[in-house]
C-alpha positions in Angstrom: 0.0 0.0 0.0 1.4 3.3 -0.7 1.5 6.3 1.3 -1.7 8.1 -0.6 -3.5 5.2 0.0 -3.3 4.5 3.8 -3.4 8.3 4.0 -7.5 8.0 2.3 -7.8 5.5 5.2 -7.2 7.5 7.8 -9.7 10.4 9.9 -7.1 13.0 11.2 -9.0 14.3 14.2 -8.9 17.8 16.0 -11.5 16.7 19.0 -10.4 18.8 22.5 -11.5 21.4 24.2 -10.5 24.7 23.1 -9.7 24.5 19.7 -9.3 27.9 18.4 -10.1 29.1 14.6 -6.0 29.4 14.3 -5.6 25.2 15.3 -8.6 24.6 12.7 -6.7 26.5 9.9 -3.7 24.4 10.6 -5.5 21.0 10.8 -7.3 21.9 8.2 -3.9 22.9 5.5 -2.5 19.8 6.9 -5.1 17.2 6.0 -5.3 18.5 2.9 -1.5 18.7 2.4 -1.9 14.7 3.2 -4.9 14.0 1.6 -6.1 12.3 4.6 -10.1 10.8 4.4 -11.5 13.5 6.5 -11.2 16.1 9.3 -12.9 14.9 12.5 -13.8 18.6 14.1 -15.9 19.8 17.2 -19.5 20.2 15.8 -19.7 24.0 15.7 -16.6 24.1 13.7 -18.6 22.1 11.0 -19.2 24.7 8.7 -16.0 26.5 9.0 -13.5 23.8 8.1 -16.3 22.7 5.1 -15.5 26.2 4.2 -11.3 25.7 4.5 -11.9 22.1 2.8 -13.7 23.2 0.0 -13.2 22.1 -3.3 -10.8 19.3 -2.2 -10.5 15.9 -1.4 -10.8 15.3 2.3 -14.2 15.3 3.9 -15.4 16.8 7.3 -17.0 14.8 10.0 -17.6 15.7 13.5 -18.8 13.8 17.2 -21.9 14.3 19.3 -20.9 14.8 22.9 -17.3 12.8 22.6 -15.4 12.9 25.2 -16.2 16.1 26.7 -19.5 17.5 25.4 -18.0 20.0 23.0 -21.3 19.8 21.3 -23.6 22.8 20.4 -26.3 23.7 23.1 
């Protein structure tokens, strides 16, 4: 398997509390730099990284109340 490949296997996840618009930017310019499957991201940063992603490869996903209920009210 090459790199590309396992890379298209693989969520790269940005899931803690705190995460600023700044570490989004960077996650998000990194998966895409790696091609990676998809961006795991807090729920309200959603729409945000769709917007950073757009037009590429790697997909955005996102957690309901994991680990720490960064979730929207």
């Amino acid at each position: 398997m090459r790199a590309r490949e396992l890379a298209k296997s693989c969520d790269f996840t940005l899931i803690r509390p705190g995460v600023t618009a700044g570490d989004l930017s960077l996650h998000c310019a990194t998966a895409a730099r790696l091609h990676v499957a998809s961006v795991v991201v807090p729920p309200a940063m959603v729409r945000a990284a769709a917007d950073i992603l757009r037009g590429g490869d790697v997909k955005v996903g996102t957690v309901v109340a994991y680990p720490f209920g960064t979730d929207d009210p």
